[in-house]
N, C-alpha and C positions, 0 to 999 in steps of 0.2 A: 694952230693949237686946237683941241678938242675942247668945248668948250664945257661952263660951271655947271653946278651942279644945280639942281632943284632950291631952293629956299623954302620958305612957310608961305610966302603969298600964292595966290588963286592965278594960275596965269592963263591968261587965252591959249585956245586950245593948240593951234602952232607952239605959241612958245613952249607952253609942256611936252610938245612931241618932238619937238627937238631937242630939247632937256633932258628928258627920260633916254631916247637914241645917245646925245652926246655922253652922259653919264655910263652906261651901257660900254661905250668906246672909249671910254678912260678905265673904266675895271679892266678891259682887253689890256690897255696900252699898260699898266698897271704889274699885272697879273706877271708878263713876260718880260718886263725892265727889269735888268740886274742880274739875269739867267746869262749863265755859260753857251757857249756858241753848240759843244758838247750836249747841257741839257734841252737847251730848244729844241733838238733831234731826238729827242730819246724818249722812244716810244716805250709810255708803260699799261697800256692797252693794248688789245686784239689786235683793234682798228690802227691804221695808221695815223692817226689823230696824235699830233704833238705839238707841243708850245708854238713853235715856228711853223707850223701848215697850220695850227688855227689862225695866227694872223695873217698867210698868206690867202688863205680862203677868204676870210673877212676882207681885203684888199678885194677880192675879185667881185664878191656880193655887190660890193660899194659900186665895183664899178657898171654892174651889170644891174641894179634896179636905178641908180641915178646918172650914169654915162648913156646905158644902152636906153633908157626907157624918157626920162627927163631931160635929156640934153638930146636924146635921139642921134646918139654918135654909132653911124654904121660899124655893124660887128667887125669888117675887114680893116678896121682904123681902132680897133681897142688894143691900149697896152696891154695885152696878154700879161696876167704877173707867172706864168710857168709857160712850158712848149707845151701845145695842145698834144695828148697823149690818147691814146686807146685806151685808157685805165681809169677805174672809177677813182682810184686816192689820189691821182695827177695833181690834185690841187692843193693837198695837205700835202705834199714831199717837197722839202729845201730841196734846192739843188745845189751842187757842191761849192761853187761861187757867192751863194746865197748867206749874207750876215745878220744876225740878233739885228744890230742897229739899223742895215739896208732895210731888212721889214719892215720893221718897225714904220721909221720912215716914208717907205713907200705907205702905209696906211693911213698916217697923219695928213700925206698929201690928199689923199682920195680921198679922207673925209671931210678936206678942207674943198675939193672939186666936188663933192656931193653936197655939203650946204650951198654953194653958190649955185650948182644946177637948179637947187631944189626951191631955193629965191624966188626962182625967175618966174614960178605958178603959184597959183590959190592950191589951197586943199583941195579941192572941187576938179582942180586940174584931170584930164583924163587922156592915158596914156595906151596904145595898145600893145598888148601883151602876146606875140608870135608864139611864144611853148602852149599857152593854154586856149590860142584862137578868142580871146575876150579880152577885155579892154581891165588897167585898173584904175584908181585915183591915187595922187600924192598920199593924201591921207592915209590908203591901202597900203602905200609903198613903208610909209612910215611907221604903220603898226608892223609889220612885214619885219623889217629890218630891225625894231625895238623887239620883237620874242627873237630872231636870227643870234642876233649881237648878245641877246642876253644869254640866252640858252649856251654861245660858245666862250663868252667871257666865265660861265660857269662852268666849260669842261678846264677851263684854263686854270680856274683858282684849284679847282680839284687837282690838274695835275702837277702844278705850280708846288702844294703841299705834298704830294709824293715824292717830287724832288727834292724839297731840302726843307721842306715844313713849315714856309712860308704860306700865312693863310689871310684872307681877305678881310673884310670887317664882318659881323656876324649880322 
């Protein structure tokens, strides 16, 4: 389960950054529950960007700053969530096997193996980072992931409302 939300109390600075992330991944989880297998495919943008490739992207994010980086799980042993493709949208396209509920689920897993990775260090922790030849911290990873998660939980509500006009809290 993705977990609660924020309250009013003051929380150490962990628990807020998991709070803000986990809230973040229930707007996601949210946004696409209850969508036609139909709508989650159905691009109403340029971009290939659709209900069902945002959450299969956000599956991959998950697993690629807290599998590749925090559990330090070699690339050649990552659940690929699509076939590696030559193509920049490879990560946003269902593929035809691909279901609403499989996603879905496949996400709740991986953010259920990204809190447990991410256990296992301090904020402080320091990870190195092969695309950008530097190193980052948990902390880094965690603000990282809280604008990622938010930024596409919010193409989600938008295109979630051009589907069928279901819209998020204000």
């Amino acid at each position: 389960m993705i977990g609660p939300a924020l309250d009013d109390t003051a929380p150490d600075e962990r628990t807020g950054l998991e709070a803000f992330l986990d809230e973040q991944r229930l707007e996601l989880v949210t946004r696409v529950s209850g969508v036609s297998e139909e709508q989650a495919r159905r691009a109403l943008v340029p971009s290939a960007t659709t209900l069902g490739g945002l959450v299969k992207h956000l599956t991959w994010v998950e697993q690629v700053w807290f599998s590749l980086h925090t559990a330090r799980v070699p690339r050649e042993r990552w659940p690929w969530p699509w076939p590696q493709e030559d193509h920049p949208d490879a990560g946003f396209r269902m593929t035809p096997d691909e279901t609403v509920p499989g996603l879905l689920e496949a996400y709740r897993t991986e953010c259920l193996r990204s809190k447990e990775n991410a256990a296992r260090h301090s904020l402080d922790a320091v990870f190195p980072d092969e695309r950008f030849g530097s190193q980052v911290s948990l902390r880094w990873i965690y603000l990282h992931m809280i604008e990622e998660t938010a930024r596409h939980a919010g193409h989600a509500d938008i295109l979630r409302e051009q589907l069928d006009g279901v819209r998020g809290e204000p």
